[in-house]
C-alpha positions in Angstrom: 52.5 3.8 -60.0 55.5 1.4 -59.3 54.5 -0.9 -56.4 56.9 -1.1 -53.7 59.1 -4.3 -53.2 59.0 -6.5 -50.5 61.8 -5.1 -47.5 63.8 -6.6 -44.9 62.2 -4.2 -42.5 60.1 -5.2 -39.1 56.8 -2.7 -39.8 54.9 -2.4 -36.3 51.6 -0.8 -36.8 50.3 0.7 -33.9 51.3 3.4 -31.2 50.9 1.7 -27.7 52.7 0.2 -25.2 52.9 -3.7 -26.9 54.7 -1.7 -29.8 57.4 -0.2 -28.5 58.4 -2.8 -25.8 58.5 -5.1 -29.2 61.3 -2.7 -30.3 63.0 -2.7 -27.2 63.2 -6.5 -27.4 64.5 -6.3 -30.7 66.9 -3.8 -30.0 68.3 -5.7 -26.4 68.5 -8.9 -28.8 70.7 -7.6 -31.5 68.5 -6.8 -33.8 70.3 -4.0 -35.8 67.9 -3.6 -39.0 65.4 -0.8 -39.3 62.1 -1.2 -37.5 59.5 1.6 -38.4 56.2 2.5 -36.5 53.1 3.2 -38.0 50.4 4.9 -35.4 46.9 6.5 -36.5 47.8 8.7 -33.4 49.4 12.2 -33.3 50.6 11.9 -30.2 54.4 9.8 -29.7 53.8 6.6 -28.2 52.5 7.0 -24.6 51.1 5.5 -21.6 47.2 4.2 -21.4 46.6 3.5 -17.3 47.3 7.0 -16.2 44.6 8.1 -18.7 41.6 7.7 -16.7 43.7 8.6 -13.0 46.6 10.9 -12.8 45.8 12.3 -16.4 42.0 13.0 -15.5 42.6 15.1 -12.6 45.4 16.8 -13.5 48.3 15.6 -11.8 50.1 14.6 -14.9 50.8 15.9 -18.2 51.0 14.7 -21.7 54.8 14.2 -21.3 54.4 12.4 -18.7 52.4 10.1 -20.6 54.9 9.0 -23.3 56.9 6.0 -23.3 60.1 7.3 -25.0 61.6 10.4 -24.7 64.5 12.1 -26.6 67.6 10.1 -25.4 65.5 6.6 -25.4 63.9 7.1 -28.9 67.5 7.8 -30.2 68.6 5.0 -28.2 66.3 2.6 -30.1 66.6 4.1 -33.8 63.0 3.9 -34.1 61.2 5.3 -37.6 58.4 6.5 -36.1 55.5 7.7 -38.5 52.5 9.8 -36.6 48.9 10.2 -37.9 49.5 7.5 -40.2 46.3 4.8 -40.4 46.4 1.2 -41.9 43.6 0.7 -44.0 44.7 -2.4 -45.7 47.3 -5.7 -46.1 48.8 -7.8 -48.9 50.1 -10.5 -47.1 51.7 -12.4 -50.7 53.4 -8.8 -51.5 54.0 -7.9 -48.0 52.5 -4.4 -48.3 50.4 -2.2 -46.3 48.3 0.7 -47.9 47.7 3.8 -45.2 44.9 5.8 -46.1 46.8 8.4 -47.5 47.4 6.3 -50.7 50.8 5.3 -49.7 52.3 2.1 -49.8 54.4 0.5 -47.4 56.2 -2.5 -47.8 58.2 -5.1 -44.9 59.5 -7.8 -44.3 57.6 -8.6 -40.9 54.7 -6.9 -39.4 54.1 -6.6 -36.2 50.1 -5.7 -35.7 50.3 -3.6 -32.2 46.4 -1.9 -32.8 45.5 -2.5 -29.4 41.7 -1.9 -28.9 39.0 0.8 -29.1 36.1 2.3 -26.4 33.0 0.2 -27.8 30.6 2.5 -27.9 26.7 1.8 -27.1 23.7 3.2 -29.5 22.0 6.3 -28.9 25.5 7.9 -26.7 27.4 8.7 -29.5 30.8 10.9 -28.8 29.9 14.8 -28.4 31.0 18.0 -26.1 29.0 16.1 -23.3 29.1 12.4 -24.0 32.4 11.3 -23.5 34.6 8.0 -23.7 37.6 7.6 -22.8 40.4 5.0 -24.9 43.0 7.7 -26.7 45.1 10.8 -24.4 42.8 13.0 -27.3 39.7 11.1 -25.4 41.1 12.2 -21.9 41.8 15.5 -22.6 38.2 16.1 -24.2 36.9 14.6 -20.8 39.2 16.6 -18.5 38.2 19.7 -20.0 34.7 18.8 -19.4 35.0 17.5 -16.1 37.1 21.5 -15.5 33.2 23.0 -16.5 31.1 20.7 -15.2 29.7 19.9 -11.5 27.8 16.3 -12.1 28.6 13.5 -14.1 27.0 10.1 -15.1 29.2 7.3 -15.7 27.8 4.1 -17.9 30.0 1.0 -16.6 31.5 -0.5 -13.6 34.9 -2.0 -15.2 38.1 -0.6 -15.0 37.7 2.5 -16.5 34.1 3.4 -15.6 34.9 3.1 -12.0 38.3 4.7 -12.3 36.9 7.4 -14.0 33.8 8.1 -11.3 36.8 8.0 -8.6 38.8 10.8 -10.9 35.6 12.8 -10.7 34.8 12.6 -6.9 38.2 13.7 -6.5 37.6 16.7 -8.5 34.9 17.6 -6.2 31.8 16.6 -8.5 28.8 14.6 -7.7 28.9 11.0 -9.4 26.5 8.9 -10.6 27.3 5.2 -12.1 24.7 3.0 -13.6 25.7 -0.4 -15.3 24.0 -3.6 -16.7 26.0 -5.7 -14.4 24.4 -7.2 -11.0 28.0 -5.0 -9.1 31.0 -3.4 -9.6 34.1 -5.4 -11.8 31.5 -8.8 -10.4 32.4 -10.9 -13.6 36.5 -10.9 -12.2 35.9 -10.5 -8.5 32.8 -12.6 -7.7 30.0 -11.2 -5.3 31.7 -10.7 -1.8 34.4 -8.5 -3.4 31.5 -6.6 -5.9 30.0 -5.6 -2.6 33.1 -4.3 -1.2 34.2 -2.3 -3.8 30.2 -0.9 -4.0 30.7 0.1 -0.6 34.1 1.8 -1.2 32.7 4.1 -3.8 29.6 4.6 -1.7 31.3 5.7 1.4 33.4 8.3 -1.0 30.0 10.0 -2.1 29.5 7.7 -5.6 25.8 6.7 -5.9 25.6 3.7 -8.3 22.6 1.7 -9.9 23.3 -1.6 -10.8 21.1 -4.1 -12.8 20.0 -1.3 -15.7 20.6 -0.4 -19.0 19.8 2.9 -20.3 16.7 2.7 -22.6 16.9 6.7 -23.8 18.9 9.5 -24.1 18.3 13.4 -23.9 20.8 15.3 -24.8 20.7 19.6 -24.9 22.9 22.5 -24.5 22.9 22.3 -21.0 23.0 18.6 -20.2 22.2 14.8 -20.7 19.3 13.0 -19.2 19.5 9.4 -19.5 16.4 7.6 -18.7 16.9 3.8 -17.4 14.7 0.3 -18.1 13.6 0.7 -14.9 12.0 4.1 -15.2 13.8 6.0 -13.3 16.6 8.5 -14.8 20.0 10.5 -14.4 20.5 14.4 -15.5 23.9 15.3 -15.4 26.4 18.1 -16.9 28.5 15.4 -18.9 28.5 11.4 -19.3 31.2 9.1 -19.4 30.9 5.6 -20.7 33.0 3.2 -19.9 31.5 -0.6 -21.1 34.7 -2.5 -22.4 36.4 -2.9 -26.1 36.3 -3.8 -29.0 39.1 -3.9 -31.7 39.3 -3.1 -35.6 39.9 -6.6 -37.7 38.2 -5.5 -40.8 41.4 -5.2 -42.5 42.9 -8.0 -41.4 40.1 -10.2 -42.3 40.0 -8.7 -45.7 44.1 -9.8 -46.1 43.0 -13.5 -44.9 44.1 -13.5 -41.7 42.7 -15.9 -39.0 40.7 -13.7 -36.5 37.9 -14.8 -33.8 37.2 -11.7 -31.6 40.7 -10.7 -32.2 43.9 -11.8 -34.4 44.4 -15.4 -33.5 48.2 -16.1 -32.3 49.7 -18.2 -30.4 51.6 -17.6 -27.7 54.6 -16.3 -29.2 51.9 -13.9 -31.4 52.6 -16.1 -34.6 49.3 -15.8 -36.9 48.4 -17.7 -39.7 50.6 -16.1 -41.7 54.6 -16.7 -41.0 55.2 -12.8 -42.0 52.8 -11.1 -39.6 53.1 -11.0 -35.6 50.7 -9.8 -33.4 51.1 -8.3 -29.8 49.2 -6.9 -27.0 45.4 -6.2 -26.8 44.6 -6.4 -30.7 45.2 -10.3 -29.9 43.3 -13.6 -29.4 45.3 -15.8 -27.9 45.2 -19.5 -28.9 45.8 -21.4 -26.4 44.9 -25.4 -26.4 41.9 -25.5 -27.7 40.8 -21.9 -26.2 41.2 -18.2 -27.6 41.6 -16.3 -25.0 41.9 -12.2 -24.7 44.3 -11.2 -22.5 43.9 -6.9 -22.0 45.9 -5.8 -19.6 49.3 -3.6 -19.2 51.4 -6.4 -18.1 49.4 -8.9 -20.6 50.9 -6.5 -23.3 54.3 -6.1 -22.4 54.9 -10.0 -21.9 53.1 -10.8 -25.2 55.8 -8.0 -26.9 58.5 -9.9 -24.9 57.8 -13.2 -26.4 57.4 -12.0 -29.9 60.3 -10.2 -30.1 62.1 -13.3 -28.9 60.2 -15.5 -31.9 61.0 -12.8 -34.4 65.1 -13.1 -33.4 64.4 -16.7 -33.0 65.7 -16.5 -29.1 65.6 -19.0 -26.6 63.1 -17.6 -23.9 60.0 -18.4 -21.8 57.0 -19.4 -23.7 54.5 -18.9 -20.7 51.6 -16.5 -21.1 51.4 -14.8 -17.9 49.2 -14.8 -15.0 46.5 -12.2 -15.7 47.8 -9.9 -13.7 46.4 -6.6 -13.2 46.1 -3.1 -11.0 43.4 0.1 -10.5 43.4 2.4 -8.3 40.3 3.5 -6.9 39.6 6.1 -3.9 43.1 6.0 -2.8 42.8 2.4 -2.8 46.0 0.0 -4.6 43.4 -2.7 -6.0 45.7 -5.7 -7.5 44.3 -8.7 -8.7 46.0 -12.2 -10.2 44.4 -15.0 -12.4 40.9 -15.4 -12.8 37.9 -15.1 -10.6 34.3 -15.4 -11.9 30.7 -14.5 -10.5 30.4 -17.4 -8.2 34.0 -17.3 -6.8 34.4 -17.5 -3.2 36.7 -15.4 -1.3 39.3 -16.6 1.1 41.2 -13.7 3.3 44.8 -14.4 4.0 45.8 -11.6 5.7 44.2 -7.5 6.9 40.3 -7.2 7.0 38.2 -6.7 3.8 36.0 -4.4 6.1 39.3 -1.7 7.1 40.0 -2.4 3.3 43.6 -3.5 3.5 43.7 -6.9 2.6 44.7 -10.2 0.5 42.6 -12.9 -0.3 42.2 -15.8 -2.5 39.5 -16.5 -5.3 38.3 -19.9 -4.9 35.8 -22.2 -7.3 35.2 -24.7 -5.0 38.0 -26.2 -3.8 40.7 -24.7 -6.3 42.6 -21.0 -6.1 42.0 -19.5 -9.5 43.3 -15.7 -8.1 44.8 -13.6 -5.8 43.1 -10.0 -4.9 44.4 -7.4 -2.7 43.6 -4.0 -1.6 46.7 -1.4 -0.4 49.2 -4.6 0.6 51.5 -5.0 -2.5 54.0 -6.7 -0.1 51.9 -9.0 1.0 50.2 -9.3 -2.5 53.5 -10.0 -3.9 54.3 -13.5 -1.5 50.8 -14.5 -2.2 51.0 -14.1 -6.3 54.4 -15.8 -6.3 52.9 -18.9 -4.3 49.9 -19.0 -6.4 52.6 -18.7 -9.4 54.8 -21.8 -8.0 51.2 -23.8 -6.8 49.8 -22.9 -10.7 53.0 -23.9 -12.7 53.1 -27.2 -10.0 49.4 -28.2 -10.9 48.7 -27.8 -7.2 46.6 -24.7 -6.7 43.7 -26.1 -4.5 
């Protein structure tokens, strides 16, 4: 078989929103060659937030998902290539294989994987055990959330939380159990944990903090989870929802530096000067830190930057703020920075008990975050001062 030759071509491998915003950047910078998208997908590239909200209960549909329709994709000139997975790299020949035996050559790559459920032992995917990463995931789980009248959730992050408000929604009677002392305690600190504990309790959501579950029993007409504290949980379906991991095997094999993701800097350069990564596949070096930054806007800044270094632009080499959204019980949760277990919370304006609100995140006498609930005016003044007080040195 003759091996294909080295291209000019920018390869981005990956279906998700840090993919195609690295094509629009191209694109709005001149960039007139051929870029061609690889996903392991079937579906076009699409949207993940709405996933586990609007998607879940119905009030959107798949095409409501996707990030490029007719008139845009044409727009951008974009090869895209559907069900097609990456199962290895030769960075000196600057070839991918896909597991179909082809072989595709570039000139760049762009590594836009993003991140995958990480699943826990003994819950492995079925017609009632459900996690939720891919719109395949979400539609599995809406269709059993359609059939079902109790569910257990495993997890109190984003998604496990966004997924027991989807289901109360839908009418069906949630449980939540997690590892963690509350709810999302590790960003939010303790005083906020509480609050949002209390949200979901007052909307009908029982949840068990402090467990793990030690067994599983799983039949034709439901799941039992039994607990480390003896107790235990029947319920139509589960849901699990305990964080990511990502897929490096492959790029490990070709050489490339990873540490719990692929190591970049800020502008996604890796250790080798032909591959880029962007978005949540990434561990960003930073000083002497790597840090993961997975979040929406976290993905589309990173694809920002990296288009600029691939066009060798002038632009902004700063790595965002952190910031994030959920929405929870009707609730517009936004959040900024960093928080921590211990942080202390500071209100700046509403009441944390009528749950409209903004408040700072404090670790002893410095701001490390802004948190609001349902004031994204008031949310947006305070994340611009914390911006100017941050880039100032001043926060404190």
């Amino acid at each position: 078989m003759t091996m294909a030759q080295p291209s000019n071509d920018i390869v981005i491998v990956g279906g998700g929103l840090a993919a195609v915003r690295t094509a629009q950047g191209l694109r709005t910078l001149g960039y007139d060659g051929p870029i061609r998208l690889y996903s392991n997908e079937s579906e076009p590239p699409y949207d993940r937030p709405p996933l586990s909200k609007d998607f879940l209960t119905g009030e959107l549909d798949t095409d409501g998902l996707h990030l490029l329709h007719d008139k845009a994709l044409a727009r951008l000139d974009l090869d895209i290539h559907l069900d097609s997975e990456v199962v290895a790299l030769d960075p000196a020949g600057r070839r991918l294989a896909l597991a179909d035996g082809t072989t595709v050559p570039y000139g760049r790559l762009v590594v836009a994987t993003g991140a995958q459920a990480r699943r826990l032992p003994g819950l492995s995917p079925s017609a009632r055990i459900h996690y939720l990463r891919t719109v395949d995931d979400a539609r599995a789980l809406r269709t059993a959330l359609a059939d079902a009248s109790r569910i257990t959730v495993v997890g109190t992050g984003f998604i496990g939380l966004e997924v027991a408000s989807s289901a109360r929604h839908l009418g069906l009677e949630v449980d939540v159990v997690a590892a963690d002392e509350g709810p999302m305690i590790g960003i939010v600190g303790r005083r906020l944990s509480q609050w949002l504990t209390e949200l979901h309790t007052a909307h009908g959501v029982r949840l068990t903090n402090s467990v793990v579950v030690s067994s599983v029993d799983e039949s034709a007409t439901g799941v039992t989870l039994t607990l480390d504290d003896g107790t235990s949980r029947s319920s139509d379906i589960v849901a699990v929802g305990v964080g990511v991991g990502r897929e490096l095997q492959w790029l490990r094999e070709a050489g490339l530096e990873v540490d719990r993701g692929l190591v970049c800097d800020v502008d996604g350069r890796t250790s080798d000067p032909f591959v880029f990564g962007v978005g949540d596949i990434v561990c960003m070096h930073i000083g002497p830190e790597h840090e993961d930054l997975q979040h929406w806007t976290a993905a589309a800044d990173s694809a920002r930057r990296t288009a600029h270094a691939l066009m060798e632009a002038e632009h902004s080499h700063d790595p965002g703020d952190g910031f994030f959204w959920t929405e929870q019980h009707g609730h517009r949760l936004q959040f900024v920075g960093a928080g921590g277990t211990d942080a202390e919370v500071d209100v700046l304006s509403g009441s944390i008990d009528e749950g409209k609100f903004v408040a700072h995140l404090r670790c002893g006498s410095t701001v490390t975050g802004v948190f609001a609930s349902n004031s994204p005016r008031e949310f947006l003044e305070a994340r611009l001062a914390f911006q100017k007080q941050a880039a100032a040195g001043a926060v404190g």
